[in-house]
DRENZASE-656780 format. One record per residue: x, y, z of N, C-alpha, C in turn. Coordinates in steps of 0.2 Angstrom, whole numbers, padded with zeros to 4 digits, always signed. Layout:
REM DRENZASE-656780
XYZXYZXYZ...
END
This chain:
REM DRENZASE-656780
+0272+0616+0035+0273+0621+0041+0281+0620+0043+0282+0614+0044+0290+0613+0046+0296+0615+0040+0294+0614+0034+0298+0615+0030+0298+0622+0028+0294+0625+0031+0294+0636+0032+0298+0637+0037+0298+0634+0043+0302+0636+0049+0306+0631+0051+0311+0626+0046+0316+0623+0049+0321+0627+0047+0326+0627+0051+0333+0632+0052+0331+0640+0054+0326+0640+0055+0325+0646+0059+0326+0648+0067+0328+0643+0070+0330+0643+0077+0323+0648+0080+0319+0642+0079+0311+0644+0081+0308+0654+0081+0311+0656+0074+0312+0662+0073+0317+0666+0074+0321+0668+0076+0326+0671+0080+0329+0673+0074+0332+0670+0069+0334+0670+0064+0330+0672+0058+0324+0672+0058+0320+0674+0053+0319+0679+0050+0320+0681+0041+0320+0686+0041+0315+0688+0037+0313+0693+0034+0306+0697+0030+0303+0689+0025+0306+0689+0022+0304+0682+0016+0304+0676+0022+0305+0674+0025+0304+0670+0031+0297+0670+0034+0298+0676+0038+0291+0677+0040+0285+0677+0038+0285+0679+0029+0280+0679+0025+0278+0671+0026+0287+0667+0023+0283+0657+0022+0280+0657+0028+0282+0658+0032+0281+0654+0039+0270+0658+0040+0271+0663+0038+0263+0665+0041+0258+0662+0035+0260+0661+0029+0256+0660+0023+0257+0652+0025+0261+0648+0027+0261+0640+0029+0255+0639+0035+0255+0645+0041+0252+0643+0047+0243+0644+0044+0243+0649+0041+0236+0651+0038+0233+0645+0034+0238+0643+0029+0236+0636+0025+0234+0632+0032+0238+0629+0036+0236+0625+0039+0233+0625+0046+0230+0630+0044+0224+0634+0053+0217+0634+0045+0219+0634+0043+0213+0634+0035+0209+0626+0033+0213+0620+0034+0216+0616+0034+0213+0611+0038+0213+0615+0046+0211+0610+0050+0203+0614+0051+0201+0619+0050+0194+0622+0052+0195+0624+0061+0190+0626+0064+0189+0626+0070+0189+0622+0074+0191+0623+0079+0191+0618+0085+0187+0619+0091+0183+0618+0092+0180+0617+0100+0181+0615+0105+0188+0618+0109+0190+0617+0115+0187+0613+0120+0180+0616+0121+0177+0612+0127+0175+0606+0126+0177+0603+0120+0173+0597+0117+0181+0593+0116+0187+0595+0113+0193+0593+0114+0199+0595+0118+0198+0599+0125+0203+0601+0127+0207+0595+0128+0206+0590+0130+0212+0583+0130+0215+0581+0126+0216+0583+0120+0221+0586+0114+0227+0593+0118+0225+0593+0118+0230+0598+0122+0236+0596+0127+0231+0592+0132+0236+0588+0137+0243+0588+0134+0248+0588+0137+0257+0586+0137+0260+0592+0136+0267+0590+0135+0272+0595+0134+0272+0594+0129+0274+0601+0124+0274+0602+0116+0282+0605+0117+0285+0605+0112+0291+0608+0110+0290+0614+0105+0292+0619+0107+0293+0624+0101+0295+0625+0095+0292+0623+0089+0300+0624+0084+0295+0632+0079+0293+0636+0082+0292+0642+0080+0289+0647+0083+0289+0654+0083+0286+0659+0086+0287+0664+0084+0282+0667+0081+0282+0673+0077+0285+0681+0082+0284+0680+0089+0286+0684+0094+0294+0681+0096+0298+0676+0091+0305+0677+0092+0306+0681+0087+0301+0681+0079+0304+0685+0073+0303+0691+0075+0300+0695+0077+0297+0700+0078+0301+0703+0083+0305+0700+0088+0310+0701+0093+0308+0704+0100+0301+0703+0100+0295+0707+0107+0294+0703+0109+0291+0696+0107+0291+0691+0112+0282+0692+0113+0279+0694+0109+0273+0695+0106+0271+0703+0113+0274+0707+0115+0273+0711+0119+0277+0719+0119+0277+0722+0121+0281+0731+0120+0287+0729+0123+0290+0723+0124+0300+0726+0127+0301+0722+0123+0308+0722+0122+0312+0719+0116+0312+0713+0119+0313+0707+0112+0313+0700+0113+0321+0698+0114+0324+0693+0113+0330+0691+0114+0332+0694+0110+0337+0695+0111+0345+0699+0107+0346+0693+0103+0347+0695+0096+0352+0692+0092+0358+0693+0087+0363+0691+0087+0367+0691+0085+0373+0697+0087+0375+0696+0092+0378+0700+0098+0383+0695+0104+0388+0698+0104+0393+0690+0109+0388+0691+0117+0385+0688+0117+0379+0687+0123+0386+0683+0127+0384+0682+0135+0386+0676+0137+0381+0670+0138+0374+0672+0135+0367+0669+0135+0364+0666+0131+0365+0660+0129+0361+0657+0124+0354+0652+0125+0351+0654+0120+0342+0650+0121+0343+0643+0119+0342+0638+0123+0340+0633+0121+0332+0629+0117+0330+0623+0120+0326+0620+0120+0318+0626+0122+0312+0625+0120+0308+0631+0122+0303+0624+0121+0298+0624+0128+0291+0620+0131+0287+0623+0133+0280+0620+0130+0274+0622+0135+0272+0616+0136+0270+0616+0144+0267+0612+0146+0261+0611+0149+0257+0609+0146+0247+0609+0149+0246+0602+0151+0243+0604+0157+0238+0599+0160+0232+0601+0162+0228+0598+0156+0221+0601+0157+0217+0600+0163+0217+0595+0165+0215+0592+0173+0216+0596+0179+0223+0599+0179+0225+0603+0186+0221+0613+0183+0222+0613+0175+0223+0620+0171+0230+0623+0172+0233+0618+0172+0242+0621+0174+0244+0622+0165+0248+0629+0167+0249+0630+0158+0257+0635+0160+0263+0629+0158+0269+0631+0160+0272+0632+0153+0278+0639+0154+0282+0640+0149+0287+0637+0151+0292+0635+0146+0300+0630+0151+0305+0633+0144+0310+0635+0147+0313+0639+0143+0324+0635+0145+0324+0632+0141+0333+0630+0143+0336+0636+0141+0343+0638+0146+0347+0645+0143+0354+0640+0145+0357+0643+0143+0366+0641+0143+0369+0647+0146+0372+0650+0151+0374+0653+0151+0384+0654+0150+0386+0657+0148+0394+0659+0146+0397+0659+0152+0403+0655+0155+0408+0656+0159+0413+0657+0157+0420+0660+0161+0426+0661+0159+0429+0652+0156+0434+0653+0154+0436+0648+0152+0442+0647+0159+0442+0640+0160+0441+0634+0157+0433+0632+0161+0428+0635+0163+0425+0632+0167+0420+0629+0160+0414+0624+0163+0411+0624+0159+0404+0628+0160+0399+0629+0152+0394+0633+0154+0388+0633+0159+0384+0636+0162+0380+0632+0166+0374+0634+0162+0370+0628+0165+0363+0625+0161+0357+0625+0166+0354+0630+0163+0347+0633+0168+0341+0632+0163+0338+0631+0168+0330+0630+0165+0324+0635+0170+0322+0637+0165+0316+0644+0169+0310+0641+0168+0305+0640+0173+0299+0639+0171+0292+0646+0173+0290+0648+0168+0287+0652+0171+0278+0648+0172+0275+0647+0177+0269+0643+0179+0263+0650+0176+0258+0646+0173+0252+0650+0174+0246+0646+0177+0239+0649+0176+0234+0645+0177+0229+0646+0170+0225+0641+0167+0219+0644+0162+0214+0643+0164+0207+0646+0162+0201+0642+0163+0199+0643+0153+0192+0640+0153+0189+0643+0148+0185+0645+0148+0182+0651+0145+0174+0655+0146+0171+0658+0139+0167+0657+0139+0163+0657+0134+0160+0652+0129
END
């Protein structure tokens, strides 16, 4: 799977033949590992995980109807580092997203971090 989506800038950059490695890699290996039973291992899940792919960056939606990040365009906004963080204990399930954004020169750029909070349960 890493070696389908490295230099992809967690999709962003991905193109037709891209996308194909990367879904025919992730199916191999969701084939691979079989089913998982959440309710039996949700403490696998615990921590912070780093993103290094997302088929809702290739896709440019952001897995939803508005458009995903702009790419390849003089932005003054650039994506960094992208986290999820779960802690099964509380059901805290956060996005954490690093941006850089562009200032005049000579300043330096500023460095923001968005977390967007949810909450999960399980059912069923």
């Amino acid at each position: 799977m890493q070696n389908a989506v490295s230099g992809l800038n967690r999709g962003l950059v991905a193109n037709e033949d891209d996308l194909k490695k990367a879904d025919e890699a992730a199916k191999e290996l969701e084939a691979a590992g079989g089913l998982v039973d959440l309710s039996l291992h949700l403490d696998k899940l615990q921590g912070r995980w780093k993103l290094i792919y997302s088929s809702a960056f290739s896709s440019r939606t952001l897995g939803g109807s508005r458009p995903g990040p702009p790419v390849g365009r003089l932005l003054p906004i650039t994506l960094g580092q992208v986290f999820q963080r779960i802690d099964v204990f509380s059901k805290d399930f956060d996005n954490i997203v690093e941006l850089q954004l562009g200032t005049p020169w000579p300043l330096q750029p500023l460095e923001l971090i968005g977390t967007l909070a949810h909450k999960f349960e399980l059912t069923g």
